[in-house]
N, C-alpha and C positions, 0 to 999 in steps of 0.2 A: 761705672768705673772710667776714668778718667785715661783718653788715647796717649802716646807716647808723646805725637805732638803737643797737647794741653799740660802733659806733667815738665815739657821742654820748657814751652812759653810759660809754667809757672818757675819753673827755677830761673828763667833768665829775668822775670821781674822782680824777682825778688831777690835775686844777686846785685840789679841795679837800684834797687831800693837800698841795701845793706851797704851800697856803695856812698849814696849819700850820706845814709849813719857815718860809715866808718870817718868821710871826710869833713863832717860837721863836728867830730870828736878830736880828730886830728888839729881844729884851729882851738879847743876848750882844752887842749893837751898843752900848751903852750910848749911846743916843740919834746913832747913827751917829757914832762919834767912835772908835771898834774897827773897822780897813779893811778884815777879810777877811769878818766877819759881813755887815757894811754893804755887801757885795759880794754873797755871798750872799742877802742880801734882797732886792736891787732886782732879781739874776736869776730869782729864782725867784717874784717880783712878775711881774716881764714875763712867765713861762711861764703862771704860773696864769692871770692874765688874759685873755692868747692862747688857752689850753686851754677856758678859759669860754667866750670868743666863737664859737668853735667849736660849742658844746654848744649856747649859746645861738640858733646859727643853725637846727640838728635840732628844739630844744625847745621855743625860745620864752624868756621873759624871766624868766615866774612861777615855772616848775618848775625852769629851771637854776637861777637864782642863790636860789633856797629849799634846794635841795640844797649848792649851793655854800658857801652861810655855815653852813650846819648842818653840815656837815662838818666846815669850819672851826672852828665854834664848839667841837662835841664834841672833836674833837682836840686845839685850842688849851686847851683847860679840861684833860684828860686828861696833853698834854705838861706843863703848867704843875705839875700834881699827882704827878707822877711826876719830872720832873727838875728841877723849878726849885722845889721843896718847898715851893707852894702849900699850901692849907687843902682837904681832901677830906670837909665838912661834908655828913651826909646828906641834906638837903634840896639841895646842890647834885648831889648823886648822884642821886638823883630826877628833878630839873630835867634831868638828862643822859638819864635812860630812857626822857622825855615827851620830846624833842626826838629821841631815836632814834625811837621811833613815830614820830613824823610826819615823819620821810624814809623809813620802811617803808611811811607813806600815801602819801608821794606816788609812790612807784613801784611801788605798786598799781595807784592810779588813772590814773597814765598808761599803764598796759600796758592797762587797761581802754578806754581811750579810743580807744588805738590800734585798737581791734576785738577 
């Protein structure tokens, strides 16, 4: 069975997975004016954010939602570059491997803290 921490860190990956979904639907919504996208976003709007609170109540505010958007962020920059044929400039490629560090800090130092 699966500790309180492990069911934490699966709700917060999967809140910022659902985050990508929702905002890779959100640009196929054409400003929700597309019904099934626009259906798709605010479902998986609601899930992420339910999946957060959750993390949020094991973690605390600092370290979920630091993981939460960084996920977010990396995904939604990665979706954008791979299927909505965004600009994949090395300096943003950079900016993506500094923002990985520092969700591999932060889930050092909470395992650290934890004892």
């Amino acid at each position: 069975m699966l500790s309180e921490k492990s069911k934490g860190w699966l709700c917060l990956v999967a809140a910022g997975l659902l985050e990508i979904v929702w905002a890779y639907f959100l640009k196929k919504s054409l400003g929700f004016s597309v019904l099934v996208p626009s259906i798709i976003v605010l479902v998986c709007l609601f899930l992420s954010f339910f999946l957060l609170g959750k993390a949020v109540s094991i973690f605390g505010i600092g370290l979920s939602y630091g993981v939460f958007t960084g996920i977010g962020i990396a995904g939604t920059t990665l979706a954008g570059i791979f299927f909505l044929n965004e600009g994949a400039s090395p300096l943003k490629i950079v900016s993506l491997l500094i923002l990985l560090a520092g969700l591999i800090g932060l889930k050092i130092v909470s395992q650290k803290e934890d004892g």
